[in-house]
Structure formats: structure tokens, C-alpha cells
N, C-alpha and C positions, 0 to 999 in steps of 0.2 A: 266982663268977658273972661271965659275960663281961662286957666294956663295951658291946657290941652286942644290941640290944631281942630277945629270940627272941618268935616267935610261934607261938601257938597252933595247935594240930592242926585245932581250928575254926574259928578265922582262917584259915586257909590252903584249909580247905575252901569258904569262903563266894565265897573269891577268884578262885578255881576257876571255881564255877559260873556268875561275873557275864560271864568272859572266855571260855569257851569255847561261849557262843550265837554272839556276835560275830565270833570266826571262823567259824562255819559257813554265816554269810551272805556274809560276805565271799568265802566258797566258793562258794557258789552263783551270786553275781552273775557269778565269772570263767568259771564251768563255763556257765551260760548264755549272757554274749555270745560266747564262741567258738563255739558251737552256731551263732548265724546270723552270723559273719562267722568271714574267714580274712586273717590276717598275712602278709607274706612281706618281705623284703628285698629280692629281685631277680627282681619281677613287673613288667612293663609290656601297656601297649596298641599293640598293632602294624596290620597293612594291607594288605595286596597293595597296588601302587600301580603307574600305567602311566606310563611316560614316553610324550612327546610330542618329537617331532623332525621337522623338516622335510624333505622327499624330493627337494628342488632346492634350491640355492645362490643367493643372491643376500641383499640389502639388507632387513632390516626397516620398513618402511614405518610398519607399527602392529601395537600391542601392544593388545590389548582387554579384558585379565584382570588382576588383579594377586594379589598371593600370599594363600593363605586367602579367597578369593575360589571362591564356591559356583558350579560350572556344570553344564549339565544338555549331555544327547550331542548331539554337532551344532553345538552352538553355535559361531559365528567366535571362535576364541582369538587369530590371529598372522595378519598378513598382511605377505606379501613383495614389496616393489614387480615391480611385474608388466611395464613396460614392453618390458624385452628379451625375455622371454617372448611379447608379444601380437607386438611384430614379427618374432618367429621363426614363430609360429604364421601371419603372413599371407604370410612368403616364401614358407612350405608350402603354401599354400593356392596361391600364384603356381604352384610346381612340378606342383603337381596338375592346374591347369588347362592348364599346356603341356603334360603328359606326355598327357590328354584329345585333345589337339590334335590329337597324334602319333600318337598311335591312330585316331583320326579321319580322319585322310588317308592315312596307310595304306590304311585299309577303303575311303577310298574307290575309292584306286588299283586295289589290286586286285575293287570291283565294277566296274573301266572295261575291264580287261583283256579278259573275254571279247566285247568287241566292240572290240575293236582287234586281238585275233587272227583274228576275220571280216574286221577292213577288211585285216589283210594276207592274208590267202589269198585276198579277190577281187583281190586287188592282182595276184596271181600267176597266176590265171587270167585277167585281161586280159593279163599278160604271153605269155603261152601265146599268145591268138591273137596279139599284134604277132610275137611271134615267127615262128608258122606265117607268116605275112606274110612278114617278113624273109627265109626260108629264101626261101621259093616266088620271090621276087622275085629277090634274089642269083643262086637256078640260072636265072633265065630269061635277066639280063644277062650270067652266064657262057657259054650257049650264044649266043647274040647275038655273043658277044667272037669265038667260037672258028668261028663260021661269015663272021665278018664283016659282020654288021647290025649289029652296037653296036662301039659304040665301050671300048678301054680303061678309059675315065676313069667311063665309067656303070656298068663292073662293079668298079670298085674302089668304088667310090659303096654302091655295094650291098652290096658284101662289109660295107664300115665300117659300114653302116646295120644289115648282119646280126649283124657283132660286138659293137654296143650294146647293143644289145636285148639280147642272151648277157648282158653285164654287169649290165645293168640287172634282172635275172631273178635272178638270183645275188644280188645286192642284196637282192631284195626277198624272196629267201628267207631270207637271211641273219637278216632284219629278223621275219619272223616265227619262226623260230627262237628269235633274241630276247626278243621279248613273250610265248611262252609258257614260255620261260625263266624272265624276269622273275617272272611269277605267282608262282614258289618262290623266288622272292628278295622281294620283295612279303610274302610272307606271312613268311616267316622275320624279315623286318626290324619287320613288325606285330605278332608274339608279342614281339620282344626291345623294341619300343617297351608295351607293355602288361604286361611285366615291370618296366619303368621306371616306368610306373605304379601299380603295385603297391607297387611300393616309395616312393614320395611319398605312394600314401595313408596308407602306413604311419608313413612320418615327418609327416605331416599329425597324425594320430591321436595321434602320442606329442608333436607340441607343443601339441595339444590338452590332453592330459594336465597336463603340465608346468605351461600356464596356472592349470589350476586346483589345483594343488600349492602355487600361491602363495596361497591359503586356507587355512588349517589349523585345523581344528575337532575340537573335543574328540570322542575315538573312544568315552567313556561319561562319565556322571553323576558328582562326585566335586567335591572340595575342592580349589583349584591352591595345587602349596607348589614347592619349587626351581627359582621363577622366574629364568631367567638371561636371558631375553628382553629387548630393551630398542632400542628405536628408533632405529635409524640403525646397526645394528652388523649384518656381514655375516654371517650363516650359511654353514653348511656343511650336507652331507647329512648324515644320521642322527645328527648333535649336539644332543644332546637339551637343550629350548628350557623346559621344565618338566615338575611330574610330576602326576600326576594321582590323589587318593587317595579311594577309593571308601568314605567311611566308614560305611555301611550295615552295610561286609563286615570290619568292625575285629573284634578277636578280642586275648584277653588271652594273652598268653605266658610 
């Protein structure tokens, strides 16, 4: 007979039955909590998230958020000292108003012209009669010369009196010539002056812009986290200043 106890066919039965209830709960409790949850090792919660970056350059002035900090859209997150900003935006504003100007006295010039081209064609027909004068006069002191009633000196008198007139007719054609000339210079110089202005309002507009660039407000609702923001430190364009995380739209990956 060995040294070790044997046991019974009914001992061994009895032992049986006490231990195999016991596991079968123990089955069950693991068959049912896996039913309402799930394990993983390299499961996390993620986000879409929006960076925020400023769209001009300059000084941080103020910081208005800090990190994990809830904002809703619109709200002031960052502001950028605004000063060279507001005095670019009132040079603009200076350029607008002289290029205004320029257009303006232009238009006016040329509404002056068509009666400056009347005052020089009357101009021209009183030339006409001093002229007819001058002629008529000149032949009468030359026949005078040439018969011996006049003297020399009174038809040279006359010729010179007739020669001015000549000139001064010439002149004053010349001069109307001129002023309707002008008109198309006038105008040509008033588009390329209202071009000029065109383009001031334009740079008006965009320092318009710029001014309020130096506000920077959350573009949606979201949690701020990769704050690198911080007062007194110079931005750049599109260096993104924090991020913005929409936790509504989180999602497990």
C-alpha cells in the first residue's frame, strides 16, 4: 500500500460537483460584462480641431483666453496692438480725400471749357472785323502814298497796324485751337486722376481690413488648447496662435 492517502471514487465524485457550479458562474459573470463593454489597448478619443492664426503681423497687445478655456464663435480671443494699423488706415483715408480732389477739379475744368471755347471764337470774330478795319485802312493810306495825299509814315503806320491785327488773329486762333484741344487732355488726365482714385479706395479698404485683423475671434465654439499666445511677443501671418477643439464632434478612434 502506498504512503499517499488514495481516495475514493465517491470522494472524488462529491468534489466534482461542489467545483464545477462555481466555475460556471464565474463564466457567466465574464460572458456578460463583455456583452456591455469592449477592451482595447490602443483606443483613444480624438477631434477635428481648428487652429487660429493671425492674418497681419504686429505685437500682441492681449491675450483674452487661456488654455482649456471654453469659447463660444465670435468671441475676442487675441488682440494685436492696433496702432500702426489705425495710422495707416488714416494716411488712406488722407489719399482718398486728395485723389477726391483731383477728380473734382478736373470735372470741374473741363465743365469750364465749353465756354471758354465760345469766349475764344468771339474773340475771333472781333478779330475779323478789327481786321476788315485794318485791311480797309492800310489800302486807303497806300493809295494816299502812291497818289501823293499821304504821306510815307501814315502808310507804314497802317501797314504795322494791319500786320498786328494778322498776328494777333493767329494768336487767338491758335488759343482756341488750344482749349478745345485741351477738353481731350482734360479728360484723359480726369480718368487717369479717378484711376488714382480707385486705387486709394482700394488701399483704403484693405487698411480697413488689416485694422480689424488686429481682433481675432474664435471662427466656432470649442475648448482653446495649444496656446502659444502670450503678450508682448510679435506675430507673424498664419502662425498659428492656438487651437481650437470642437468637443461636441470628439469621436473615439
Amino acid at each position: 500500500m502506498s504512503s499517499a492517502t488514495r481516495l475514493s471514487p465517491r470522494t472524488i465524485r462529491l468534489a466534482a460537483y461542489a467545483v464545477i457550479p462555481g466555475v460556471a458562474v464565474l463564466a457567466c459573470i465574464w460572458l456578460f460584462a463583455g456583452s456591455t463593454s469592449e477592451t482595447t489597448n490602443d483606443a483613444y478619443v480624438t477631434a477635428d480641431f481648428t487652429l487660429v492664426a493671425p492674418r497681419v503681423a504686429g505685437q500682441l497687445s492681449e491675450v483674452l483666453v487661456e488654455d482649456n478655456q471654453q469659447v463660444k464663435a465670435g468671441q475676442l480671443l487675441v488682440r494685436i496692438d492696433d496702432r500702426d494699423f489705425r495710422a495707416a488706415l488714416m494716411s488712406a483715408e488722407a489719399d482718398v480725400a486728395a485723389a477726391r480732389a483731383s477728380v473734382a477739379n478736373y470735372e470741374a475744368e473741363i465743365a469750364r471749357q465749353p465756354a471758354l471755347v465760345d469766349q475764344a471764337r468771339a474773340t475771333l470774330r472781333a478779330d475779323d472785323a478789327t481786321l476788315e478795319f485794318a485791311r480797309a485802312n492800310a489800302a486807303r493810306y497806300r493809295n494816299l502814298s502812291e497818289t501823293g495825299a499821304g504821306t510815307t509814315q501814315e502808310q507804314q503806320h497802317a501797314a504795322s497796324a494791319l500786320a498786328e491785327e494778322l498776328a494777333q488773329q493767329a494768336r487767338n486762333r491758335a488759343a482756341l485751337v488750344a482749349t478745345v484741344q485741351n477738353l481731350d487732355v482734360l479728360k484723359t488726365q480726369r480718368d487717369k486722376a479717378a484711376g488714382a482714385l480707385a486705387h486709394a479706395e482700394a488701399a483704403f479698404e484693405q487698411a480697413k481690413l488689416n485694422l480689424s485683423y488686429t481682433e481675432i475671434h474664435a471662427p466656432i465654439d470649442g475648448k482653446v488648447g495649444r496656446r502659444s499666445a502670450r503678450v508682448g511677443a510679435f506675430v507673424t501671418t498664419g502662425a498659428p496662435l492656438l487651437a481650437l477643439v470642437p468637443l461636441s464632434h470628439a469621436y473615439i478612434v
